[in-house]
C-alpha positions in Angstrom: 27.2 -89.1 17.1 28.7 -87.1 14.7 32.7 -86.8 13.4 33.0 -83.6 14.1 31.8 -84.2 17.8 34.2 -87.0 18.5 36.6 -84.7 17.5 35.6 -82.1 19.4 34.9 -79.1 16.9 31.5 -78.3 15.7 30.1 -76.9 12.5 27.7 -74.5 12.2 24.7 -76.6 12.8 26.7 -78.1 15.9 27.6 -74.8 17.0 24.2 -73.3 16.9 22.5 -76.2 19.0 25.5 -76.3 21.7 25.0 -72.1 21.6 21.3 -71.8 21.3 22.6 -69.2 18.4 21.2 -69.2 15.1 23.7 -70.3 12.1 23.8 -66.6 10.6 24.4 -65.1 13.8 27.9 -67.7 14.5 28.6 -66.6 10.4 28.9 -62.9 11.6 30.6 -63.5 14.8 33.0 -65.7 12.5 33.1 -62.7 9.9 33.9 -59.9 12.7 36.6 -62.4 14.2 34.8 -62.3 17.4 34.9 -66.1 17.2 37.6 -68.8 16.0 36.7 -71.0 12.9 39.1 -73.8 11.1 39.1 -75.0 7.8 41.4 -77.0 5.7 42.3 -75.5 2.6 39.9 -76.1 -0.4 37.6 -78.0 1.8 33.5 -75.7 2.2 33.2 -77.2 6.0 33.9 -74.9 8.8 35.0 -76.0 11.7 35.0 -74.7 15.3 36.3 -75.2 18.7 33.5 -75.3 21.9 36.8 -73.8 24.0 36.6 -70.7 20.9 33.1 -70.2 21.9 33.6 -70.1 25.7 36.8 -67.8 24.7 34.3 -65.4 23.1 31.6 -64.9 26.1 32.1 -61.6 27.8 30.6 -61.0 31.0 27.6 -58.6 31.0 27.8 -55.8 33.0 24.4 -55.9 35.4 22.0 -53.3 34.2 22.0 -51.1 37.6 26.0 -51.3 37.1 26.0 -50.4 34.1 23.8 -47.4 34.8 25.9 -46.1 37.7 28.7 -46.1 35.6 27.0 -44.2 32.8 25.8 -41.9 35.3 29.5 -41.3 36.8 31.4 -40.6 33.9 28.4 -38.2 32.6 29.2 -36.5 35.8 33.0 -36.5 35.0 32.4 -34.9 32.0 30.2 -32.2 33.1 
């Protein structure tokens, strides 16, 4: 088992198996501060927190929800 899973924070690699994410997608959620990531300073390695990732899952709306809602404020506008 790895250090960082001991620990409990993942790097990318980590991050993308435990999400079923790809590596470049965590990067851009990372970049867009959608998700958490920790470094030390001067160190390459990033770091982050399985709790961050279960911070940044939003609930999806179901589809015919979603579509009544469309449909109601379309009719609020008209």
């Amino acid at each position: 088992m790895s250090q960082s899973i001991e620990t409990g924070y993942l790097n990318y690699e980590q991050a993308s198996d435990y999400t079923g994410l790809s590596q470049r997608t965590l990067r851009r959620l990372v970049a867009r501060g959608d998700l958490k990531a920790y470094k030390f300073p001067g160190v390459k390695n990033v770091l982050i927190d399985p709790k961050d990732i279960k911070r940044a899952l939003k609930p999806v709306t179901p589809l015919a929800e979603h579509n009544a809602m469309a449909r109601a404020i379309a009719g609020d506008a008209a």
